[in-house]
DSSP file (Angstrom, degrees, kcal/mol; ACC not computed):
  #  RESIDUE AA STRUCTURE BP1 BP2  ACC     N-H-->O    O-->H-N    N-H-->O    O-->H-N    TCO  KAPPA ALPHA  PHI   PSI    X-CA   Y-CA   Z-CA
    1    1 A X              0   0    0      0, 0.0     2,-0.3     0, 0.0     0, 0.0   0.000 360.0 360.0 360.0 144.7  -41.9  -12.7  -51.6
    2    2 A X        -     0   0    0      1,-0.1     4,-0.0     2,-0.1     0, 0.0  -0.600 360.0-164.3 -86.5 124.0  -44.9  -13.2  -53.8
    3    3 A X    >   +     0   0    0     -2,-0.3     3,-1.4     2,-0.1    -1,-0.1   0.630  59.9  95.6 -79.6 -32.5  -45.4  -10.0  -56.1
    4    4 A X  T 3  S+     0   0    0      1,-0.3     2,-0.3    62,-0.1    62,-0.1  -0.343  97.8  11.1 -78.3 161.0  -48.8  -10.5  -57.3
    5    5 A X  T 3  S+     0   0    0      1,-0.2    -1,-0.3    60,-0.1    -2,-0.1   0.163  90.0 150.3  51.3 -10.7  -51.2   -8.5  -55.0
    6    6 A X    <   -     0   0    0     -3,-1.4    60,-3.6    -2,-0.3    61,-0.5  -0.319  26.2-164.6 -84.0 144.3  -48.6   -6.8  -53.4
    7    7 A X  E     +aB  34  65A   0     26,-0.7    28,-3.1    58,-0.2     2,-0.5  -0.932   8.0 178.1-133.7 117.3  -49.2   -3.1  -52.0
    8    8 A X  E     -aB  35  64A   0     56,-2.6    56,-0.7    -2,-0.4     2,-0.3  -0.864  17.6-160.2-142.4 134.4  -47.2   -0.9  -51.1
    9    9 A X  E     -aB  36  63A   0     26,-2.8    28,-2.0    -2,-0.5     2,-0.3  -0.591  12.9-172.7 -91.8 125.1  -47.3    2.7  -49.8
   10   10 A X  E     +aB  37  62A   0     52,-2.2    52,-1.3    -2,-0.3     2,-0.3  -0.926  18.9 148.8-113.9 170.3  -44.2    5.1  -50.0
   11   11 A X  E     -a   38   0A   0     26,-1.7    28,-1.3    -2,-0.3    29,-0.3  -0.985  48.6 -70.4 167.2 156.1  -44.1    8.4  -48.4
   12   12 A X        -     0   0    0     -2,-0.3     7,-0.2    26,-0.2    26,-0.1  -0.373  31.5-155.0 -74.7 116.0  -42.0   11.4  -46.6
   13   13 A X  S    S+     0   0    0     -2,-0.2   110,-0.3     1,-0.1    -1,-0.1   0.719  93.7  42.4 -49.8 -31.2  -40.9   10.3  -43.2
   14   14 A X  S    S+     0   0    0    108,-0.1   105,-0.7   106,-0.1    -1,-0.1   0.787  86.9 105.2-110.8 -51.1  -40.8   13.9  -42.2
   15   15 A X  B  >  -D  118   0B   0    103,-0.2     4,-7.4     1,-0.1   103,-0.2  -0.223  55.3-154.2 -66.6 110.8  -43.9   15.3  -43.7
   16   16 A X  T  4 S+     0   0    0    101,-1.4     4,-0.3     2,-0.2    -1,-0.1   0.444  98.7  52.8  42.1 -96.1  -46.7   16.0  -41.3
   17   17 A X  T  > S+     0   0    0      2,-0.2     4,-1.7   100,-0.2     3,-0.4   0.866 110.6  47.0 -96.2 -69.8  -49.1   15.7  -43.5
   18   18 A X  H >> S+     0   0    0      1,-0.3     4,-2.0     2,-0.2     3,-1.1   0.970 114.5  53.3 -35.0 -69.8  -47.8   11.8  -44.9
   19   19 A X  H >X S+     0   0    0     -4,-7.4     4,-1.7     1,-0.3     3,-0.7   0.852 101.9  48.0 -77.8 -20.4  -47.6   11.2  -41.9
   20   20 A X  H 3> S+     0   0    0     -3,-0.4     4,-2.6    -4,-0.3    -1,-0.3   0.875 119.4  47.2 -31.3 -57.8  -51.2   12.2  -40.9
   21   21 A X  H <X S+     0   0    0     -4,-1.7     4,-1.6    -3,-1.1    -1,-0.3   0.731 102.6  56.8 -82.2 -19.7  -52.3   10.0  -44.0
   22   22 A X  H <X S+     0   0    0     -4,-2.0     4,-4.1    -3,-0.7     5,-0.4   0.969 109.0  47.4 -66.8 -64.0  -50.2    6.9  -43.3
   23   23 A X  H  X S+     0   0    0     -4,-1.7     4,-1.7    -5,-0.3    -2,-0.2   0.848 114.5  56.1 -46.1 -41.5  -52.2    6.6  -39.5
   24   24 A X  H  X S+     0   0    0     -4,-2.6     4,-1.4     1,-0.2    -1,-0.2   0.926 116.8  33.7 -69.4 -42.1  -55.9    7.3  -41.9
   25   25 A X  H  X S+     0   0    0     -4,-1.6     4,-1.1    -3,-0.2    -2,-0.2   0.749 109.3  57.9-103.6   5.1  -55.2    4.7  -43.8
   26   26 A X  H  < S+     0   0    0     -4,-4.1    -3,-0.2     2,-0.2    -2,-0.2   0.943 114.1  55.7 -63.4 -43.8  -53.3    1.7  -41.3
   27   27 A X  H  < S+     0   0    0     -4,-1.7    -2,-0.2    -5,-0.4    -3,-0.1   0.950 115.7  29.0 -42.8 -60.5  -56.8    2.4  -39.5
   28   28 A X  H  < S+     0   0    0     -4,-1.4     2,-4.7     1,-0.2     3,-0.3   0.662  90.0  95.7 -91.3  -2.5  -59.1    1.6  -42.3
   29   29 A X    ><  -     0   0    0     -4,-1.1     3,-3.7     1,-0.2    -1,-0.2   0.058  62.6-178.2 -77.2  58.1  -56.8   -1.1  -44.3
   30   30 A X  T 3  S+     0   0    0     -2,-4.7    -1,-0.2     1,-0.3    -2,-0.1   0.711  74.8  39.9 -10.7 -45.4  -58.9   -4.0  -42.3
   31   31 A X  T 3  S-     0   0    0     -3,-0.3    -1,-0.3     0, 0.0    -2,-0.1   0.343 115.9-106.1-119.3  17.8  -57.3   -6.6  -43.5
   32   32 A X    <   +     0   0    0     -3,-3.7    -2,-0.1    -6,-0.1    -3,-0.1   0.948  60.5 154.1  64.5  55.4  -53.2   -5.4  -43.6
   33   33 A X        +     0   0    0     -4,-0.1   -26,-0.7    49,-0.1     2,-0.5   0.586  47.0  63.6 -35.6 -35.8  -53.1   -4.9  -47.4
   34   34 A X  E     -a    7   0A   0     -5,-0.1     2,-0.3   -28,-0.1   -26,-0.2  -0.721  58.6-159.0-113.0 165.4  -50.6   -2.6  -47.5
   35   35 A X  E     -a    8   0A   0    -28,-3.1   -26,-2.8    -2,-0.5     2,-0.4  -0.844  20.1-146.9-108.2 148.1  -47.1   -2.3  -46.6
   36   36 A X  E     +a    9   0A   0     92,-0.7     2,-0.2    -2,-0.3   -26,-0.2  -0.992  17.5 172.5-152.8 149.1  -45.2    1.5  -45.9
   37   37 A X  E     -a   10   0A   0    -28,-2.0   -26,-1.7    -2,-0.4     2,-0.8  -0.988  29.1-123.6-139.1 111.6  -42.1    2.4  -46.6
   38   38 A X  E >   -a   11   0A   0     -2,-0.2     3,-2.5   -28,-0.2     6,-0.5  -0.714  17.2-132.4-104.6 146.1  -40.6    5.9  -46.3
   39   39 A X  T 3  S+     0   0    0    -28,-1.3    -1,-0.2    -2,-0.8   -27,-0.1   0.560 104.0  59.3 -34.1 -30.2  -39.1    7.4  -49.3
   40   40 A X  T 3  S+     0   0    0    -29,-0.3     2,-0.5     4,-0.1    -1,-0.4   0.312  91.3 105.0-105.3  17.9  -35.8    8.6  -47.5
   41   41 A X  S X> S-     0   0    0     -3,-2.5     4,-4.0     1,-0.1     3,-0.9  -0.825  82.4-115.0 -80.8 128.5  -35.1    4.8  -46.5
   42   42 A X  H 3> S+     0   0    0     -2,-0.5     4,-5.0     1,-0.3     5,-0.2   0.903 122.2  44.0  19.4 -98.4  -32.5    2.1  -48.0
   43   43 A X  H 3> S+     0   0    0      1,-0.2     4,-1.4     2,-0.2    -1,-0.3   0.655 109.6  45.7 -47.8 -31.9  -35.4    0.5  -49.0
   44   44 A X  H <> S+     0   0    0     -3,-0.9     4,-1.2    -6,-0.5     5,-0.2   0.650 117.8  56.0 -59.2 -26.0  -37.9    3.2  -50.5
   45   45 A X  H >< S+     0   0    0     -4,-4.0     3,-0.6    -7,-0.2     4,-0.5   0.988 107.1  41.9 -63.0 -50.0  -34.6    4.2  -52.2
   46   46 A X  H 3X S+     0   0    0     -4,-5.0     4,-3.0    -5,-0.4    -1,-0.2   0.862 112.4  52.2 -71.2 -27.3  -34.0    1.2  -53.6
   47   47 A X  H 3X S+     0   0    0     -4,-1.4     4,-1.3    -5,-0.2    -1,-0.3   0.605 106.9  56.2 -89.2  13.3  -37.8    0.5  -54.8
   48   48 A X  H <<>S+     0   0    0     -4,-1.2     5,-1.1    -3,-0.6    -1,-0.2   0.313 112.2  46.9 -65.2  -5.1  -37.8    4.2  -56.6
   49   49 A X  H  >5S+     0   0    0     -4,-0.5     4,-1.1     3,-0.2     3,-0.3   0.815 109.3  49.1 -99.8 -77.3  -34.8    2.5  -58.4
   50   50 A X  H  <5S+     0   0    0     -4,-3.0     2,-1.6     1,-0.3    -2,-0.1   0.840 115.8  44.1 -26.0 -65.7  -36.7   -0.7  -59.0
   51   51 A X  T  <5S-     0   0    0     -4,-1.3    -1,-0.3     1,-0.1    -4,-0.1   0.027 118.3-110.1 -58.6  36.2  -39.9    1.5  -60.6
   52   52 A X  T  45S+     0   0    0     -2,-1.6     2,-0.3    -3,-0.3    -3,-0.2   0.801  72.6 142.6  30.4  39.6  -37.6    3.5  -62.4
   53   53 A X     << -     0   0    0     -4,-1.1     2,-0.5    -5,-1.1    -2,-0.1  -0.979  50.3-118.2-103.5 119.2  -38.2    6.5  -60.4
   54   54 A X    >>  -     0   0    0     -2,-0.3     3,-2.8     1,-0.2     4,-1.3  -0.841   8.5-135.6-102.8 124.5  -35.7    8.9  -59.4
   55   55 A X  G >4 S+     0   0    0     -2,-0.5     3,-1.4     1,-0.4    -1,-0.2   0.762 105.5  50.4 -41.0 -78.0  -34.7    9.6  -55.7
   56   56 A X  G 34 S+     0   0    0      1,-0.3    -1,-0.4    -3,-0.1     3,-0.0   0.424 106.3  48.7 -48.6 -20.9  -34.8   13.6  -56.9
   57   57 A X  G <4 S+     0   0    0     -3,-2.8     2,-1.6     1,-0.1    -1,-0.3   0.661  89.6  79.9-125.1 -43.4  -37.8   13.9  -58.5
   58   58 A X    <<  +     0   0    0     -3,-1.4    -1,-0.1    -4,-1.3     4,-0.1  -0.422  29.4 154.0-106.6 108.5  -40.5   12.5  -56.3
   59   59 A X        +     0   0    0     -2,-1.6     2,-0.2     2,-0.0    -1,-0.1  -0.281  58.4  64.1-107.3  55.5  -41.5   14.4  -53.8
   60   60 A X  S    S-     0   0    0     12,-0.0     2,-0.2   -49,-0.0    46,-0.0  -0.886  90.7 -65.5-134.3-169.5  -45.3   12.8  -53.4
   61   61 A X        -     0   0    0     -2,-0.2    11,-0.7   -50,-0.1     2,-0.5  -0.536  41.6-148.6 -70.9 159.2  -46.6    9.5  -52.4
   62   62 A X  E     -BC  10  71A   0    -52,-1.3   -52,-2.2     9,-0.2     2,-0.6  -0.968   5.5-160.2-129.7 164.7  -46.1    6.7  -54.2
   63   63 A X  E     -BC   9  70A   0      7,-2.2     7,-1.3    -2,-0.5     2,-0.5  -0.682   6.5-165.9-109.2 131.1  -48.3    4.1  -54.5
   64   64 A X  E     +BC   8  69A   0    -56,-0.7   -56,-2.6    -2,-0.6     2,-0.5  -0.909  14.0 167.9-122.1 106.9  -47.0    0.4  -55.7
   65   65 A X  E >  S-BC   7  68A   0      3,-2.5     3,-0.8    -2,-0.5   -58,-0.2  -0.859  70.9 -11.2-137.5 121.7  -49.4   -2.2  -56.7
   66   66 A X  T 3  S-     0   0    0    -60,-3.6    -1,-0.1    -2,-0.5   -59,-0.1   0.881 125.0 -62.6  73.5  29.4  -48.8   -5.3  -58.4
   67   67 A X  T 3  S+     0   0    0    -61,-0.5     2,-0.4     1,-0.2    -1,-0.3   0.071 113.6 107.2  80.9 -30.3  -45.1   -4.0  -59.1
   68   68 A X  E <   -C   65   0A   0     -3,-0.8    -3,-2.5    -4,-0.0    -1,-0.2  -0.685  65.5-137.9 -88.5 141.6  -46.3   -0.7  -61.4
   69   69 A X  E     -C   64   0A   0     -2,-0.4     2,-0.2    -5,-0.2    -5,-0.2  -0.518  14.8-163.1 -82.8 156.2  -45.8    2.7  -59.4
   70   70 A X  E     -C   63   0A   0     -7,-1.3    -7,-2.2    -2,-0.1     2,-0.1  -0.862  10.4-150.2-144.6 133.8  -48.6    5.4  -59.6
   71   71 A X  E >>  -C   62   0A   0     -2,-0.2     4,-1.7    -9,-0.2     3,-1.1  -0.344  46.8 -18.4 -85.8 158.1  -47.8    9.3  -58.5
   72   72 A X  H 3> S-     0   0    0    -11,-0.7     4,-2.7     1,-0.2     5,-0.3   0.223 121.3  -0.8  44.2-149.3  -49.9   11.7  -57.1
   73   73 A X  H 34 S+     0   0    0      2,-0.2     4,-0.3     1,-0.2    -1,-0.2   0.469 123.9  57.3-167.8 107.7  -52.9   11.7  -57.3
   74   74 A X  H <> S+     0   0    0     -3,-1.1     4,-3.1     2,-0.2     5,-0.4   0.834 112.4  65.7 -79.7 -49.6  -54.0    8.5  -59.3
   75   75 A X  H  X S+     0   0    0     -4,-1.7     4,-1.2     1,-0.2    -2,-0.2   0.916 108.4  36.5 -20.0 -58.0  -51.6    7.3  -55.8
   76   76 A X  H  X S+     0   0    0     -4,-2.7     4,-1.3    -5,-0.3    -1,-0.2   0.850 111.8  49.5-106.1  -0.3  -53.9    8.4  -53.9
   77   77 A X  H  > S+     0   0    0     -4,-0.3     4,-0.7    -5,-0.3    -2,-0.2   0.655 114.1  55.2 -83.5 -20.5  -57.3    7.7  -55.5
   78   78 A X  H >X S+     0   0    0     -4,-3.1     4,-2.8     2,-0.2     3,-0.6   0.972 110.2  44.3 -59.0 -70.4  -55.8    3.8  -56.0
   79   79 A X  H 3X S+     0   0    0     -4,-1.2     4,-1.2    -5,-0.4    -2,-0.2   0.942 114.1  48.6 -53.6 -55.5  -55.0    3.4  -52.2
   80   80 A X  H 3< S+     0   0    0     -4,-1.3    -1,-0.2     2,-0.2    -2,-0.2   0.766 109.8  53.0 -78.2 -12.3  -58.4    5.0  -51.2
   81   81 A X  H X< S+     0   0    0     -4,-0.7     3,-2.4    -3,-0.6    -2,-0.2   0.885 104.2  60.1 -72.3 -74.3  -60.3    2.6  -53.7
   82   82 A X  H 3< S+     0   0    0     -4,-2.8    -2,-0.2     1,-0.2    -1,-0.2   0.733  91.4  66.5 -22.7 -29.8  -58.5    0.0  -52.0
   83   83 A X  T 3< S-     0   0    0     -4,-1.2     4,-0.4     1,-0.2    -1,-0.2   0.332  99.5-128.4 -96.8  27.7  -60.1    0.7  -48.2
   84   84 A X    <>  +     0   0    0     -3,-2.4     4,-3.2     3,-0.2     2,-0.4  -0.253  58.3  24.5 110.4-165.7  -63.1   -0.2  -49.2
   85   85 A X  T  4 S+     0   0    0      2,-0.2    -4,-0.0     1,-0.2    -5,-0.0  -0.856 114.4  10.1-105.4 159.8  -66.3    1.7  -48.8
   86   86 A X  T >4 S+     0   0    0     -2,-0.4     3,-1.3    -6,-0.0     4,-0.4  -0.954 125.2  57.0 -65.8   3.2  -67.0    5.0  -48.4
   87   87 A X  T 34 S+     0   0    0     -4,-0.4     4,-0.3     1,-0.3     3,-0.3   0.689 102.3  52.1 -88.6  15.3  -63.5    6.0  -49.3
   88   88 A X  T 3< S+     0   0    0     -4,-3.2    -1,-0.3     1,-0.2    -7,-0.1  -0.058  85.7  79.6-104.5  52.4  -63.4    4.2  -52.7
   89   89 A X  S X  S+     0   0    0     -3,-1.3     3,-1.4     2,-0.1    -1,-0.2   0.535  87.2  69.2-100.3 -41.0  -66.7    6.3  -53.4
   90   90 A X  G >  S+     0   0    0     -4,-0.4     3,-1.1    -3,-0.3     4,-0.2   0.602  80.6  76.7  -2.5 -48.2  -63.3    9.1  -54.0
   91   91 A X  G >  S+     0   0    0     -4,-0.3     3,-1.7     1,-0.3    -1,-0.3   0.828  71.5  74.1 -53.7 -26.2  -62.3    7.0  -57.2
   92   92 A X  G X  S+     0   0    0     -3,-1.4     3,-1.4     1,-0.3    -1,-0.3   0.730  84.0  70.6 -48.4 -19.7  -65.1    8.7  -59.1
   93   93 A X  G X  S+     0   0    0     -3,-1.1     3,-2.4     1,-0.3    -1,-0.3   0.886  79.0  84.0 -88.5 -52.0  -62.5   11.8  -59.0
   94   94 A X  G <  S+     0   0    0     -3,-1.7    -1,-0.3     1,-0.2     4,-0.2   0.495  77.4  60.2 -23.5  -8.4  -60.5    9.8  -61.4
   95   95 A X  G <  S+     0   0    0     -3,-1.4     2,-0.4     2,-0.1    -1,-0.2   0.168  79.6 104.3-119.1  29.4  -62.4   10.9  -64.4
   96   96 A X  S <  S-     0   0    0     -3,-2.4    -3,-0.0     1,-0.1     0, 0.0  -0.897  99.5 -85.9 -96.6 129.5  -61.4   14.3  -63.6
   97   97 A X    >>  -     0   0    0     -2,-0.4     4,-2.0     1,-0.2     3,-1.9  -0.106  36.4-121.6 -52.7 126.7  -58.6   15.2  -66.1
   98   98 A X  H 3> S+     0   0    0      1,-0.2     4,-2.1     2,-0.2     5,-0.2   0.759 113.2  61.6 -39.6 -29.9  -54.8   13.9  -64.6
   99   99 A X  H 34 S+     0   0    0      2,-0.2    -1,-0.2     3,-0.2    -2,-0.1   0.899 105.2  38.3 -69.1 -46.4  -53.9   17.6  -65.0
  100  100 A X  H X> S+     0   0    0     -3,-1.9     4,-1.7     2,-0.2     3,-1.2   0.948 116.7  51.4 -59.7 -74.8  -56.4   19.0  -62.5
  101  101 A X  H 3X S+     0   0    0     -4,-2.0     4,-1.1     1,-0.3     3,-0.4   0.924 114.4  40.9 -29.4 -73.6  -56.1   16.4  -60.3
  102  102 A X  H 3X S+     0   0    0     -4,-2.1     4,-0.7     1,-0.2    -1,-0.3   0.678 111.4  62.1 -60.0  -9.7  -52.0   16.7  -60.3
  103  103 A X  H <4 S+     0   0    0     -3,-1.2     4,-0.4    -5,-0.2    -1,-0.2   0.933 111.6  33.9 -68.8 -53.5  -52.5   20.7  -60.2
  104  104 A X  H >X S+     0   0    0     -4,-1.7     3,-2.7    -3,-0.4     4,-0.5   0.920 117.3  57.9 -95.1 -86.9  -54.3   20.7  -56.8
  105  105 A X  H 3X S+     0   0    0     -4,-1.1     4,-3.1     1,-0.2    -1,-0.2   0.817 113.9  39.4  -1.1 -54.0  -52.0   17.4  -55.5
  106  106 A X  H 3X S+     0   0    0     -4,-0.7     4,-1.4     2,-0.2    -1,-0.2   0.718 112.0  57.9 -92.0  -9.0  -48.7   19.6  -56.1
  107  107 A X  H X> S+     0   0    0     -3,-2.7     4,-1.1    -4,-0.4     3,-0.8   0.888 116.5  34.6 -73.7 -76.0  -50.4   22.8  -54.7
  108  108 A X  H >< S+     0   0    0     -4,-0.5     3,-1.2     1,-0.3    -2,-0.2   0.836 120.2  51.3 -58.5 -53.3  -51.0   21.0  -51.6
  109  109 A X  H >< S+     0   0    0     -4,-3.1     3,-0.9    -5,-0.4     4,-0.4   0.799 101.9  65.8 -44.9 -55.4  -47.7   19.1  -52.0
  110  110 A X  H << S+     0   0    0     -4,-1.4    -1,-0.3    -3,-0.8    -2,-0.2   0.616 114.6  20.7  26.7 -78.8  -46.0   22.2  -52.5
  111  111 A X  T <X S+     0   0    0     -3,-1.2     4,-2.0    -4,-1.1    -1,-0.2   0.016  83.0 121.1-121.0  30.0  -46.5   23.7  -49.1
  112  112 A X  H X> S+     0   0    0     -3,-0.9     4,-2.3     1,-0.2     3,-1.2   0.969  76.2  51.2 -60.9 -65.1  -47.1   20.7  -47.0
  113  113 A X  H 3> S+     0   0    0     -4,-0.4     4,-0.9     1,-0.3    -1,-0.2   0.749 113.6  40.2 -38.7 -52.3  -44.4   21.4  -45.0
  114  114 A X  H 34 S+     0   0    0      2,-0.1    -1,-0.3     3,-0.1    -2,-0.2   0.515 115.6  50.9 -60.9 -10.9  -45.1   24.7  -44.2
  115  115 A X  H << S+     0   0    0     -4,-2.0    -2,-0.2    -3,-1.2    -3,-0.2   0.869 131.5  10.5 -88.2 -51.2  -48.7   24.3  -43.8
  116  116 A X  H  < S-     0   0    0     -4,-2.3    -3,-0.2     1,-0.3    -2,-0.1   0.127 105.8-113.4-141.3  63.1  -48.5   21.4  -41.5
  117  117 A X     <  -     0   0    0     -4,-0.9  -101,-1.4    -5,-0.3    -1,-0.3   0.291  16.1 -91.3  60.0 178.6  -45.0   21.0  -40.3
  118  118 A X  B     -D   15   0B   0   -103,-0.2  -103,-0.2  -102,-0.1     2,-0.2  -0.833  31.9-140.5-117.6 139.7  -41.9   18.8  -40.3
  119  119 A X        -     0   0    0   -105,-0.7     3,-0.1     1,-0.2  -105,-0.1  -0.586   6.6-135.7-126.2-169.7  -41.0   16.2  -37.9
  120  120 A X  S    S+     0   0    0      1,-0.4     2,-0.3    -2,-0.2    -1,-0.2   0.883  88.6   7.9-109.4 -36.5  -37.7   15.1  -36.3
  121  121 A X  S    S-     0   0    0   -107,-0.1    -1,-0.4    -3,-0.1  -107,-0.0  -0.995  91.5 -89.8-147.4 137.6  -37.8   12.0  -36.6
  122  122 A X        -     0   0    0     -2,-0.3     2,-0.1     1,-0.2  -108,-0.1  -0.069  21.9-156.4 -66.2 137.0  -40.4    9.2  -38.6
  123  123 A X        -     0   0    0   -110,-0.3    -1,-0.2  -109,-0.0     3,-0.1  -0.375  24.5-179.3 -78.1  32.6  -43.4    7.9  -36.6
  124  124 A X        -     0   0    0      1,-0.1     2,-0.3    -2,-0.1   -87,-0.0   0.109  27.7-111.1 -52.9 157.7  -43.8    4.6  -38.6
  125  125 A X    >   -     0   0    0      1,-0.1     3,-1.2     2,-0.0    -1,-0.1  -0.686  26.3 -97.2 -99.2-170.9  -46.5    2.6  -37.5
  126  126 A X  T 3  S+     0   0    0      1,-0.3    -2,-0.1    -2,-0.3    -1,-0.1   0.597 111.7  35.3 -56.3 -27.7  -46.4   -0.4  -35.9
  127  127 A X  T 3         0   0    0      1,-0.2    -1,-0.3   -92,-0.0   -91,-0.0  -0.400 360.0 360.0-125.4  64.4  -46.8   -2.7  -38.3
  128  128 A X    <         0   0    0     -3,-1.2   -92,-0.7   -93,-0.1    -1,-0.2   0.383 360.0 360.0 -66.3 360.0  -45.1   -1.3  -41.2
């Protein structure tokens, strides 16, 4: 498989909320840019390995493009520059300090599960 360009979204099978955000952007990615993968798979395991990322530690998305990982979210301000316009009008939020940004990310992150539930089993969509 060709690595250049490649994109690829991982994210909590269980979560809600992930999954809420996988379905917003398979809608807008117009032209099937991305790939998803959830985190608790064979395969998400093994490309947390790849990125040097360890299976305990990341409980957000991450976002893989062109083979370097990005967390939180710069993760998710990457992806939403990717669907185009209006959501990449959202990257501007990048030049809000990484701290702020990951403060309000892990707040959300945080109680996602109790805020908008857990599911029994992953919803992928269809053309993961």
């Amino acid at each position: 498989m060709e690595e250049q360009g490649l994109k690829i979204i991982l994210f909590d099978e269980i979560c809600n909320l992930c999954d809420s955000t996988i379905s917003f952007v398979k809608k807008r990615d117009k032209y099937g840019k991305f790939k998803f993968i959830a985190l608790q798979s064979p395969i998400g395991k093994d490309m947390l390995t790849i990125s040097g990322l360890s299976n305990s530690e990341i409980k957000s998305v991450v976002y893989i493009e062109d083979c370097k990982p990005y967390l939180r979210s710069t993760a998710g301000l990457r992806i939403l520059k990717e669907l185009g316009w209006p959501w990449k009008l959202f990257y501007a939020f990048i030049m809000v300090p990484k701290p702020i940004r990951d403060g309000v990310y892990n707040l959300i992150g945080r109680y996602r599960y109790k805020w908008f539930g857990i599911k029994e089993n992953c919803e992928l969509p269809a053309n993961a």
